[in-house]
N, C-alpha and C positions, 0 to 999 in steps of 0.2 A: 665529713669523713664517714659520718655513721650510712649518711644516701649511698657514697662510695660501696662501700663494704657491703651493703644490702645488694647493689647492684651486679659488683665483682664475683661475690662469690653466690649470689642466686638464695640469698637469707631474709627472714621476715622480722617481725619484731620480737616474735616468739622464739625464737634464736640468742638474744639479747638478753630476757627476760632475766633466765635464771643464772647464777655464775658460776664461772666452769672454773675446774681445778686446773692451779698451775703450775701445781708442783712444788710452792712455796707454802704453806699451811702447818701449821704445826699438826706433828701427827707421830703416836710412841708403838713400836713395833708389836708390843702384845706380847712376844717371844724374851721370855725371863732367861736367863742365864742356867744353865744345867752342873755348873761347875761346883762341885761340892767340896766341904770344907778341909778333908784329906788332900787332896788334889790342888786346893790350892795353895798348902802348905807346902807339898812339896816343890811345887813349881815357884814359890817365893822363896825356896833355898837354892834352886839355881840362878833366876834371872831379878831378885828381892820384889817386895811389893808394891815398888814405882812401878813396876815395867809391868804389873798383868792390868787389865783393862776388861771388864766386865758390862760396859756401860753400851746402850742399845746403840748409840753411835760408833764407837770404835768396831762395834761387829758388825753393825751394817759397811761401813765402810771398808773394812776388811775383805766381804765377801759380794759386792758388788763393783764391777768393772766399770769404764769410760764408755762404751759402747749403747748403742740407742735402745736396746731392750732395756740392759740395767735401767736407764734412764727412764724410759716410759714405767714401766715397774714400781720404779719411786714412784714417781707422779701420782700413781695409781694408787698408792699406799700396799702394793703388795710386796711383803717382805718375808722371805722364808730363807731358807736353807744356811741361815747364821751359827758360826761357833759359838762355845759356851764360853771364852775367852781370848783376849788376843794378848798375848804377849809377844815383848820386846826385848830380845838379846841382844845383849852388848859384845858377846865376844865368839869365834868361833868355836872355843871349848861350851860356853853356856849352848849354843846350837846343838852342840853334839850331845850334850849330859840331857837335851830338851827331847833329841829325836829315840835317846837309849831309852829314858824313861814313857816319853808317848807310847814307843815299840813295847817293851815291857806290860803297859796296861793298857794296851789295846787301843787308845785314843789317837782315832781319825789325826792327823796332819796336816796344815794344809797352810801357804806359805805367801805372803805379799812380801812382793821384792818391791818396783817402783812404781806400784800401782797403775802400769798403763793397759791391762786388759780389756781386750776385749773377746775372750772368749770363754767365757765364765767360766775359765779354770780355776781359777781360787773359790768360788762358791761350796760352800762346808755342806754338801749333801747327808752326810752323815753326823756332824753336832763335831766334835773334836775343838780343839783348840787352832788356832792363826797363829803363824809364828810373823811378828811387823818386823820385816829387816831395814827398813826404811828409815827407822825412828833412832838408831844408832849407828847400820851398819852400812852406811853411804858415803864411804870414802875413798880416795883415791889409795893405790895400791902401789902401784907402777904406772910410769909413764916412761917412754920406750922413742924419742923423736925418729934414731936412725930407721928403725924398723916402724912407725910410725902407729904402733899399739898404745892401747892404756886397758889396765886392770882395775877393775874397778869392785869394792862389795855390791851384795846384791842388792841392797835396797836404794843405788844409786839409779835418782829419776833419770830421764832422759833430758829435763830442761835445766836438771841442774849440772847434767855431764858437758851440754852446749855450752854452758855460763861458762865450766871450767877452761873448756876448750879454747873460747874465748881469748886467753888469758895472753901474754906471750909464751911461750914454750918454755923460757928461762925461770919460769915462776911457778910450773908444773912440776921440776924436780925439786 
């Protein structure tokens, strides 16, 4: 295999030598959290303090899409443009009491529905807070066979709208 691969792809031993990243490496963002401790009282009086998430994964994951940049990115360990928190609302009044008070003190926005981006529009260029609609707000609404609709919240993925769909019809209502 190693003859192979020297031969295929035109490699020496020196090629070999050293080892390359694969993107599996433990490796911590560097980028702390900006969220301070006013801020995050109030934002635990709307959505409590299960639901806010601070942690270098939940904000890299929040602000990085499925698409092959995000991905080489990681690999490369460059990570920027993360929120100071992601929170997770449960209901649509907690959304609205989240976007009245972001508006209010000026904090960036910025929203993961089913995580399938790919065009890093959820990336936190400005610091602000993520709002995970995924982590609650992924249920079904409506289903509609005659007119052949379904409503769905917004953090409903795509693979789990298929599973739904799946279903028979009679088990949707």
């Amino acid at each position: 295999m190693y003859a192979l691969l020297k031969e295929t792809f035109d490699m020496t031993d020196a090629d070999f030598a050293a080892p390359q990243r694969t993107g599996m490496e433990k490796f911590e963002t560097g980028i702390q959290s900006g969220l301070d401790a006013a801020r995050r009282k109030s934002f635990e009086r709307i959505v409590g303090a299960e639901n806010i998430d601070t942690s270098a994964y939940a904000r890299v994951r929040a602000s990085y899409g499925a698409g092959a940049f995000d991905a080489l990115r990681l690999r490369e360990h460059i990570v920027e443009n993360l929120p100071d928190a992601v929170l997770a609302p449960r209901t649509a009044g907690e959304v609205q009491a989240l976007v009245e008070f972001c508006d209010d003190q000026r904090i960036p926005l910025y929203v993961y529905g089913g995580g399938s981006t790919v065009t890093r529009g959820r990336e936190a260029v400005r610091g602000g807070v993520c709002l995970d609609m995924s982590r609650h707000m992924n249920h079904m609404i409506a289903f509609n066979e005659t007119d052949q609709t379904i409503t769905v919240e917004a953090g409903m993925a795509g693979t789990e709208l298929e599973a739904l769909l799946s279903r028979a019809p009679d088990t949707l209502c």
